[in-house]
BADRENDREN-50946 format. One line per 5 residues: their letters; for each residue x, y, z of N, C-alpha, C. Coordinates in Angstrom, 1 decimal. Atoms other than C-alpha are relative to their C-alpha. Example, Ala and Ser with C-alpha at 12.3 -4.5 7.8 and 13.67 -1.06 7.14 Angstrom:
// residues 2
as = 0.9:-1.2:0.0:12.3:-4.5:7.8:0.9:1.2:0.0; -0.9:-1.1:0.0:13.7:-1.1:7.1:-0.8:1.1:0.8
END
This chain:
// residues 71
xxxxx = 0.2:-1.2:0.7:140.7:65.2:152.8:0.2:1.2:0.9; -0.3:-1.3:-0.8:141.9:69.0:153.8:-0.9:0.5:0.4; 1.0:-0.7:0.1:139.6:71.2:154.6:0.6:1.9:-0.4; -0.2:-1.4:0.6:141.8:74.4:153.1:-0.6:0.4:-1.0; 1.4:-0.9:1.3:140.3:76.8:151.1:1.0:-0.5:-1.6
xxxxx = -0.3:-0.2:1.7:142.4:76.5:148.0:1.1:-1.9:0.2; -0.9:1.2:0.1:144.3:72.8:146.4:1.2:0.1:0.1; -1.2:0.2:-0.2:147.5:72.0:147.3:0.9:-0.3:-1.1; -0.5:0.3:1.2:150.4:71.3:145.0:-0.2:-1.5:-0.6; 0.3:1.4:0.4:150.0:67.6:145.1:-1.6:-0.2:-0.5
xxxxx = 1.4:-0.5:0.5:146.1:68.3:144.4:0.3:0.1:-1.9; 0.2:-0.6:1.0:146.8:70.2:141.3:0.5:-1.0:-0.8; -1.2:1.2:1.2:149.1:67.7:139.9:-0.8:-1.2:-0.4; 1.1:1.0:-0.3:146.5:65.2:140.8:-1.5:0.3:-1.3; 1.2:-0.4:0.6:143.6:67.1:138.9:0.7:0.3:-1.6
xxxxx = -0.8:-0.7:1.3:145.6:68.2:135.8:0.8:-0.7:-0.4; -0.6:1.0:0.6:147.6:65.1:135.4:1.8:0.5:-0.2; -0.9:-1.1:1.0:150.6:67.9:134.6:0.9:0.4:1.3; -0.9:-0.5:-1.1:153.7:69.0:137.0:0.6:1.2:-0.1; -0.4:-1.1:0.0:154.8:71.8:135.4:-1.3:1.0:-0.2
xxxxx = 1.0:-1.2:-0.8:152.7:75.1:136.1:-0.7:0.5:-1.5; 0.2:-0.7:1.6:152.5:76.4:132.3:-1.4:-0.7:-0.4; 0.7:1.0:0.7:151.0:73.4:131.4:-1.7:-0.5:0.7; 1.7:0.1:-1.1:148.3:72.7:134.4:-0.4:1.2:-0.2; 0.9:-2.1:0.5:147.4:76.8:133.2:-1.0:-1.0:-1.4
xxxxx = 0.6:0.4:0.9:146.5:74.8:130.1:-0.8:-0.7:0.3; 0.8:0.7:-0.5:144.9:72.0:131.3:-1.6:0.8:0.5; 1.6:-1.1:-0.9:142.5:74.4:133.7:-0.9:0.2:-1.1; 0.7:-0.9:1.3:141.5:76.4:130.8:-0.8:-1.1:-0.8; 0.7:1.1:0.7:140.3:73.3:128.9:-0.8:-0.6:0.7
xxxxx = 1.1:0.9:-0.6:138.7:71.8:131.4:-1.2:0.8:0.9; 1.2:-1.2:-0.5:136.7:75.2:132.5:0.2:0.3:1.6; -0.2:-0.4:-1.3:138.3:75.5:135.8:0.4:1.4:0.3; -0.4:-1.3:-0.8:138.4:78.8:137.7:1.1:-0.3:0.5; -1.5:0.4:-1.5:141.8:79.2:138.9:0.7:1.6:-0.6
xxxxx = -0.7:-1.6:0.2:144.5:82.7:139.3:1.3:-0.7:0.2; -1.2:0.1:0.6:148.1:82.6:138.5:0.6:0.8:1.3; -0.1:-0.7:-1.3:149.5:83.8:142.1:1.8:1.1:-0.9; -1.3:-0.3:0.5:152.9:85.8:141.4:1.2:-0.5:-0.1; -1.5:0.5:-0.3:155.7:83.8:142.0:-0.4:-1.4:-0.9
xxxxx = 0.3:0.6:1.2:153.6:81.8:139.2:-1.0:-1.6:0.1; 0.8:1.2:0.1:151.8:79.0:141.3:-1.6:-0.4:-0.2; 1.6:0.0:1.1:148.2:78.2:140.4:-1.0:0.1:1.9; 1.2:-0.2:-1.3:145.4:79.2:143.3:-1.5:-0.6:-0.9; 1.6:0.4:0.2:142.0:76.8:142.8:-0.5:-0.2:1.3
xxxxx = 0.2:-0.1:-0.7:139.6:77.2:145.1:-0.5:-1.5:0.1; 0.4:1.3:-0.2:138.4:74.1:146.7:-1.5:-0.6:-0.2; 0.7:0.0:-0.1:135.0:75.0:146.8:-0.3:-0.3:-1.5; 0.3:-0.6:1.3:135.1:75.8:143.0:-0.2:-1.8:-0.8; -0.3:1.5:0.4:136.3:72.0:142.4:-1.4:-0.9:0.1
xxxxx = 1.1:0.8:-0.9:133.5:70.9:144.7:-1.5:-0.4:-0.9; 1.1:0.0:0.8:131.1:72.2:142.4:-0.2:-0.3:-1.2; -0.2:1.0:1.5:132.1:71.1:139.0:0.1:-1.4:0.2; -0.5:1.2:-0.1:133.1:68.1:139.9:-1.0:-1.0:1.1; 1.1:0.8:-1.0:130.2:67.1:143.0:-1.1:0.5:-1.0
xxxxx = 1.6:-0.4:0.3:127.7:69.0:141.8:-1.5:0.1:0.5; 0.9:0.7:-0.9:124.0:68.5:142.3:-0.1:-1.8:-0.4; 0.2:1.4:-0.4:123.6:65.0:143.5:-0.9:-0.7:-0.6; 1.3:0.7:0.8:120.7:62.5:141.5:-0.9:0.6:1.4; 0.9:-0.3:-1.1:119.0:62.5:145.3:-0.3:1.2:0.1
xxxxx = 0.9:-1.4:-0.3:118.7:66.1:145.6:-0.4:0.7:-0.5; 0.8:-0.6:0.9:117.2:66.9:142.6:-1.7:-0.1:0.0; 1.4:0.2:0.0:114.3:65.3:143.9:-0.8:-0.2:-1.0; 1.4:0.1:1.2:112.6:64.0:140.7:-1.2:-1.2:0.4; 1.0:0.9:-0.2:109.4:62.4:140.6:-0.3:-0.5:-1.2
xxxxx = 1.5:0.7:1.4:107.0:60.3:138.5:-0.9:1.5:-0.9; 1.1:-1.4:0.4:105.1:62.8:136.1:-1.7:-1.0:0.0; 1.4:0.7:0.1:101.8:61.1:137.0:-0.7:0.4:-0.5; 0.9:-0.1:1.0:100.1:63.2:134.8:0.0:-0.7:-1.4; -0.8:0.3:1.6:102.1:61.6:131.8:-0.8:-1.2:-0.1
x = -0.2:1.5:0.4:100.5:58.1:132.8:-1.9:0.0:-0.4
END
């Protein structure tokens, strides 16, 4: 894995299933991803943005407990 700030083209194609640019615009939008339309028309997602829809928080670091009062 990279550590650049934004996905690559092989990334995008990867996340979006889609090769042409029009179409991974669609895809994004439907799948609620933040992403910008650079000028020359390629798609900027940030990596971090990915990180968090897609990791999220973790079961473990929600820390849930027993409700011992419940019992």
């Amino acid at each position: 894995m990279t550590t650049d700030t934004f996905l690559d083209g092989p990334e995008v194609i990867a996340l979006t299933n889609k090769k042409v640019r029009p179409a991974q615009v669609r895809v994004l939008r439907a799948m609620g991803i933040e992403h910008k339309v650079r000028p020359d028309g390629s798609v900027a997602i940030l990596r971090a943005h990915i990180t968090k829809v897609f990791g999220g928080v973790t079961f473990a670091a929600q820390q849930i407990s027993p409700n011992w009062d419940a019992i």
